[in-house]
N, C-alpha and C positions, 0 to 999 in steps of 0.2 A: 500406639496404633494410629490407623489413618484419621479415625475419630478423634481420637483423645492422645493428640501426641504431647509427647515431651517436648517443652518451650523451654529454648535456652534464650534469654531477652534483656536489655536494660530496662530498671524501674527508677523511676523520679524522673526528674530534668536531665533531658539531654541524653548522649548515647556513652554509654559504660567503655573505658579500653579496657581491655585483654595484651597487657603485656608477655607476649610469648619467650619475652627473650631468647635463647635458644632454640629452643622447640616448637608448638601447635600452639597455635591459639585454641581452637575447638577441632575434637578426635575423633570422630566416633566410627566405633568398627563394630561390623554385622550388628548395628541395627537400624530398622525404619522407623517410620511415625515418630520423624523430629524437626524441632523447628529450629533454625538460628536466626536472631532478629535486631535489629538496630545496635550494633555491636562494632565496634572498633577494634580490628585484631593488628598488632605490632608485632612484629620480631625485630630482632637486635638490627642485624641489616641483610643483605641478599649474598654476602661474602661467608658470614660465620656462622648465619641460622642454618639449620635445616628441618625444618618444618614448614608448615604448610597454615593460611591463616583460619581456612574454616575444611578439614575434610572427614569423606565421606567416604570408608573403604568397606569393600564387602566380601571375605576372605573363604566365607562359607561353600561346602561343595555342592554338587549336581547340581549346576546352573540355577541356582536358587536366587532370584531380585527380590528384591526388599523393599516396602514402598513405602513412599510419602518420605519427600523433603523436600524441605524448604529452606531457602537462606532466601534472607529480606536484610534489603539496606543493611549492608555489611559495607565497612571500607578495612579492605586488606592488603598491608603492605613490608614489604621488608624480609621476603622469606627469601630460605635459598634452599639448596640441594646439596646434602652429603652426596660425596661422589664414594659408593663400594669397591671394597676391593676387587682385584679381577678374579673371576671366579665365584667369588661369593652371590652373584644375581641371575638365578634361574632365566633363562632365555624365556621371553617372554612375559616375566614378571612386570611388575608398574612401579616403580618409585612414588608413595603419594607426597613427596617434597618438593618444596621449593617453588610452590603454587601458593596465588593468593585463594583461589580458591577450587577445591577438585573431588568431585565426586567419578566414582569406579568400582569395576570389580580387580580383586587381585586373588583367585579364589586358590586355594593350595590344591587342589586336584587340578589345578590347568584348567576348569570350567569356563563359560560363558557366566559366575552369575556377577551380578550387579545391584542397580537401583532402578525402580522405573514412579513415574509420577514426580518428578524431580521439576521444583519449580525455583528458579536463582533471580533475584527481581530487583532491582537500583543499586545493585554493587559497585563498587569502584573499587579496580585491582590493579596496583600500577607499583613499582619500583619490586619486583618480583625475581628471581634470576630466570627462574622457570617457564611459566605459563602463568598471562591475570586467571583464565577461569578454563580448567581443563574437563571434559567427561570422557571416561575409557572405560579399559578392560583388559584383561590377562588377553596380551598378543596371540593369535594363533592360525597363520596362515592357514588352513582346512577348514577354519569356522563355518559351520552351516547356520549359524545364529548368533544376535548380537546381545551383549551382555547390560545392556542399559535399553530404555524405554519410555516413550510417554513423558518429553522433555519440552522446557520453556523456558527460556532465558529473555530475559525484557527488561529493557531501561538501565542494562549494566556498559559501564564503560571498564577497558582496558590498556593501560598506556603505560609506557615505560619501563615496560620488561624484557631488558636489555638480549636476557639467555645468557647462558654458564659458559667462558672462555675456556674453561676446565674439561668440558663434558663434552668428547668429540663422538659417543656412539651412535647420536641422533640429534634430530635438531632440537634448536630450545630459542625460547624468545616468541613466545605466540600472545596473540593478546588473548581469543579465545579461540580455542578447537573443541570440536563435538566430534570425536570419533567410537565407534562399536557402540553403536546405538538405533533403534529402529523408533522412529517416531519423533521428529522435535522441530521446534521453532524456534529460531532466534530472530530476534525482533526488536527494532528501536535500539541498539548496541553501536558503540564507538569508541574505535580500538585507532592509537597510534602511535608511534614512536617507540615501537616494541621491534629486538633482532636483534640492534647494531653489535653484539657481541657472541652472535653464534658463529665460531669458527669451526676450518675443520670436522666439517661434519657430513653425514652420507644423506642429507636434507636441509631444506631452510625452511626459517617460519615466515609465518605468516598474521594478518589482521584478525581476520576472521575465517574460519575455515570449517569444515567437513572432513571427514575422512572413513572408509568401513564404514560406512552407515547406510540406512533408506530410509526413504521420506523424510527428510530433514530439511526445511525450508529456511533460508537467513534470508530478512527481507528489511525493508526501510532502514536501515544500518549505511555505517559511513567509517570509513578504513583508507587511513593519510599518511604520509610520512611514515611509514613501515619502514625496517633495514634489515642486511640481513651483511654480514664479513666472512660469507665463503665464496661466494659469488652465484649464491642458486635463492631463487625464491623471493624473500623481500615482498611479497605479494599482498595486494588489500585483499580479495578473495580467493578461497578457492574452493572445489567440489575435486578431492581427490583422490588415490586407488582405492579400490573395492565399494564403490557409492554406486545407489542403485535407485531411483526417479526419487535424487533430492533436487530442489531448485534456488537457485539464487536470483533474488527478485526485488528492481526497486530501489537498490543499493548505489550509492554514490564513493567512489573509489578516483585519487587520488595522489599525483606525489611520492606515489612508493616506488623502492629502489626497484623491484622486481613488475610484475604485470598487473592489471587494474585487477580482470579474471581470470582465474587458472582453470582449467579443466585437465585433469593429467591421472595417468597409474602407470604403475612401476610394475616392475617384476613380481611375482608371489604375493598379488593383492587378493585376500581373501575372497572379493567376489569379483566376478567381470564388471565392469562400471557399465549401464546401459540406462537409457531413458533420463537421464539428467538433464536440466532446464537451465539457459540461464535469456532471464528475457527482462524487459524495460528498464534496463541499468545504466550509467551514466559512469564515462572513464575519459579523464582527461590529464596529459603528463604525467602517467605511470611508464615505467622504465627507466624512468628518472638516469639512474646508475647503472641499469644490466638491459642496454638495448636492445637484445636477443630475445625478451618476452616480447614487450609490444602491449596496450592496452587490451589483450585478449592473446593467449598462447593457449594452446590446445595440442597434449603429446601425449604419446603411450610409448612407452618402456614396456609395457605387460604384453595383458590377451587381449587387448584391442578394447575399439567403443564401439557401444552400438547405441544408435538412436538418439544421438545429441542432437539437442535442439535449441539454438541458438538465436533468439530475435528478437526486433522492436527494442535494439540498444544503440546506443549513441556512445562510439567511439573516435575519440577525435588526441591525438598528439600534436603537440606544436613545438616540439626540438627532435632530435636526433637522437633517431630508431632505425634499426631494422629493416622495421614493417609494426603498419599498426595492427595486422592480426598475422600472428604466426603460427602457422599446424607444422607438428614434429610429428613422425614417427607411423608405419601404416596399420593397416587395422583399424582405423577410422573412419565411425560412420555418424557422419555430421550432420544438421541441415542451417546453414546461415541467410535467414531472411528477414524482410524490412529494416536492417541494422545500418545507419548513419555512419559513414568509414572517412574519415577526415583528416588528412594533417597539413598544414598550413607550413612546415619545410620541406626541403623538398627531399622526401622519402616515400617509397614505395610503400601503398597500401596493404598489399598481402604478401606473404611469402611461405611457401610450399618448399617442403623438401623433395617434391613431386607431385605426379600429375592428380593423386588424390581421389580417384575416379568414385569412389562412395562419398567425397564433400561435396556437397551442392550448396549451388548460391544463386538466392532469387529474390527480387524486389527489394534488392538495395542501394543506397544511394553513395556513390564514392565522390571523393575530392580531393587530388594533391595536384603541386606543378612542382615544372621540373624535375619529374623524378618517374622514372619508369612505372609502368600502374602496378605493376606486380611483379615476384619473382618466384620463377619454378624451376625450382634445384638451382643449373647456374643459368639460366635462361632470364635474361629480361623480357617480361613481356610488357609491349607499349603502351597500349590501350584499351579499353573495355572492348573494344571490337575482335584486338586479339586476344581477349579472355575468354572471351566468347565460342572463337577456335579451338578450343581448351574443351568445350563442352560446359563450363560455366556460364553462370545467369542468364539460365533458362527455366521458363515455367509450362510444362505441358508441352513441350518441345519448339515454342515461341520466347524471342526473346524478352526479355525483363531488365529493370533496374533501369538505371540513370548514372551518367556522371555529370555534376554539374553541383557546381558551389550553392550549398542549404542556406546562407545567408542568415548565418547566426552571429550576435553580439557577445561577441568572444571576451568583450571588454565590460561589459555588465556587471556591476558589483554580483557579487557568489555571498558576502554575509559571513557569518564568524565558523569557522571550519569547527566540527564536532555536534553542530544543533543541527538534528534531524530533522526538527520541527518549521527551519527555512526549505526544506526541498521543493513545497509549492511555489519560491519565488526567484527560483534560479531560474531565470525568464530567457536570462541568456544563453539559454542553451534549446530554445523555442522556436522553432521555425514559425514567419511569415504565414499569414494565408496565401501569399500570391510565393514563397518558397517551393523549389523544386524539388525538396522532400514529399510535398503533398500527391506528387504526380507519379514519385518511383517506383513505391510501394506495391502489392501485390495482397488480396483478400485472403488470410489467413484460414477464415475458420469454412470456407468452402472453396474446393472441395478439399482441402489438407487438413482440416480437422481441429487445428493447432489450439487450445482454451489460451484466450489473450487475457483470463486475468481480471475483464473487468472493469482495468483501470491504465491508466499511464503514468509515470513517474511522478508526476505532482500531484497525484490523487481523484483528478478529473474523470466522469466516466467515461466510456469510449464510445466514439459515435459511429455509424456505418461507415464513413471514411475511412480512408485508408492515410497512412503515414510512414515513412521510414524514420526510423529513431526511436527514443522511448520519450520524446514530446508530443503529443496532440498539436498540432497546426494552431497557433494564436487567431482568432476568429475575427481581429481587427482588421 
């Protein structure tokens, strides 16, 4: 039980392996109130395992969760995925292989159930075919409820999980995803070098992600060198179909082949995505390899968005993109404000499949030369003033924003990529008190209402000022 669970742990010096060789390192099915703890789970490699190095399946029916678990300082590595015959896997069902580590439901009536109170804390899940650290649920586009609950993942890292060249039905290669889940945090987590081998598939992975879920916050986490060999995704974050006011927050994204942040749903996502956040995050030379994201891509394939809320982030590209932010698809309802929009080649800042009439854009600060400010559909448009004509960057029906170079230290040591713990001192990405970031900005919380959180990327509190970017104005 929740009180008195079953502790599966090493005793004496040092952390016990669990050689899986083929199979689980640790299994457990339809039960809660369990602990795994300071354990070394191996299998043979990610080509001939198919097991999984710590999971958590809950098969039981009428949407029944199961509570209390924990896995602590686990390192899991070397699993793979049996690929089933065709025919042999209920539409719907979950594979729990080929993860370092995966809690879910798989429930045999097709239910919602799952696990809730699920806490995953200093794992390290890397050389994986699958997923480092997956949470789900029996698929079920109609869901009116999600089969996991009351989630915390903290201080885990995920790297090098390549995804199955074998397994074309969906994607594979994610460091962590949190999908069909109501309630969770991820936090302090860093994920990279996870994808390069999902081919052929009707998605790509991603760093860290979301998906089917609400309220699910990923915040202080760091997502680098992502890949992905279909040509989709590659992404450091994403909040994707059927999420519903999760937020991404705080997050330092990176270097990946696909987009710094995703915001996107597809067809048949169980819930409309609405009220989703992503605000004071940092994205620099994401698109690396798929120009068409851009450090921020925002699309719908589905039933549209509503109420995205988009601000006090610093976007900034320095090769050849696109557009450093790109919106696909209509049915989106945006709001992009106080966000830093930078790229230092010479590419267009935004680009629109069209006119977009529910995205607005207010109190932000742009910068590129040589390159037209923006594109809608095939239109170049010039400059903020003919943005403006557009009906954007407007506030109360008065103009807003600024174009003009934030005068940041592009060249600034950034420190050893994957420690969380430098984000107060990436300075270079800090505007000046006499920067023209400080002037662009627009007051968030009246009358728009907008909670800023608190705080800004490096931790600092917020002060009445106002700023575009997810930096605070250096007070020298």
């Amino acid at each position: 039980t929740a009180t008195a669970p079953v502790v599966i742990a090493s005793f004496g010096a040092g952390r016990a392996t669990i050689d899986a060789g083929l199979g689980f390192g640790v299994l457990v099915t339809d039960a809660g109130g369990i602990e795994v703890r300071e354990l070394i789970c191996h299998g043979s490699d990610r080509v001939r395992n198919h097991g999984s190095g710590v999971a958590f399946v809950n098969t039981l029916p009428n949407h029944m969760r199961l509570a209390h678990v924990v896995i602590d300082h686990v390192d899991a590595h070397g699993f793979g995925r049996e690929l089933a015959e065709p025919g042999t896997v209920t539409e719907g069902q979950q594979n729990p292989q080929g993860c370092g580590i995966v809690v879910g439901g798989n429930a045999r009536d097709k239910s919602k159930s799952g696990f809730e109170d699920i806490v995953i804390s200093a794992c390290d899940t890397y050389d994986n075919a699958y997923y480092g650290i997956l949470i789900t649920g029996y698929w079920d586009t109609k869901a009116t409820r999600h089969a996991n609950a009351r989630l915390r993942i903290v201080d885990c890292r995920a790297h090098d999980n390549p995804g199955d060249p074998l397994y074309h039905e969906n994607h594979s290669g994610s460091g962590i995803l949190v999908e069909d889940c109501d309630g969770g945090l991820v936090d302090r987590c860093v994920a990279w070098n996870n994808g390069a081998q999902c081919p052929k598939a009707p998605g790509g992975p991603c760093g860290i992600w979301t998906g089917c879920s609400n309220r699910v916050i990923i915040q202080n986490c760091e997502s680098f060198l992502n890949h992905t060999a279909n040509g989709t995704d590659g992404d450091g974050f994403d909040i994707d179909g059927g999420c519903t006011d999760c937020v991404l927050q705080y997050n330092f994204s990176h270097d990946n082949d696909g987009a710094g942040f995703l915001v996107y749903t597809y067809a048949n996502a169980p819930f409309v995505d609405r009220g989703n956040v992503v605000r004071w995050n940092l994205s620099i030379d994401d698109a690396s390899k798929l120009p068409h994201y851009g450090a921020i891509y925002v699309g719908n394939d589905g039933n549209g968005m509503e109420g995205v809320e988009i601000y006090q982030n610093t976007f900034i590209s320095t090769h050849a993109v696109d557009a450093v932010i790109n919106i696909r698809g209509h049915g989106i309802s945006a709001n992009f404000r106080n966000n830093l929009i930078m790229a230092t080649s010479a590419v267009a800042l935004l680009k629109l499949d069209g006119d977009q009439p529910r995205v607005t854009f207010a109190g932000n600060l742009y910068w590129n030369h040589a390159a037209p400010f923006a594109r809608v559909g095939k239109r170049d448009i010039a400059d903020l003033a003919s943005w403006r004509v557009l009906g954007k960057e407007f506030l109360a029906n008065q103009p807003s924003g600024l174009f003009a170079n934030p005068q940041l230290d592009l060249a600034a040591m950034r420190g050893v990529a994957g420690d969380v713990t430098r984000f107060p001192r990436l300075t270079g990405f800090m505007p000046s008190s006499g920067s023209p970031a400080t002037s662009a900005a627009i007051d968030l919380r009246s009358p728009l209402g907008n909670d800023l959180g608190g705080r800004d990327f490096t931790g600092r509190p917020l002060t009445p000022a106002t700023v575009a970017g997810a930096f605070i104005a250096d007070p020298k």
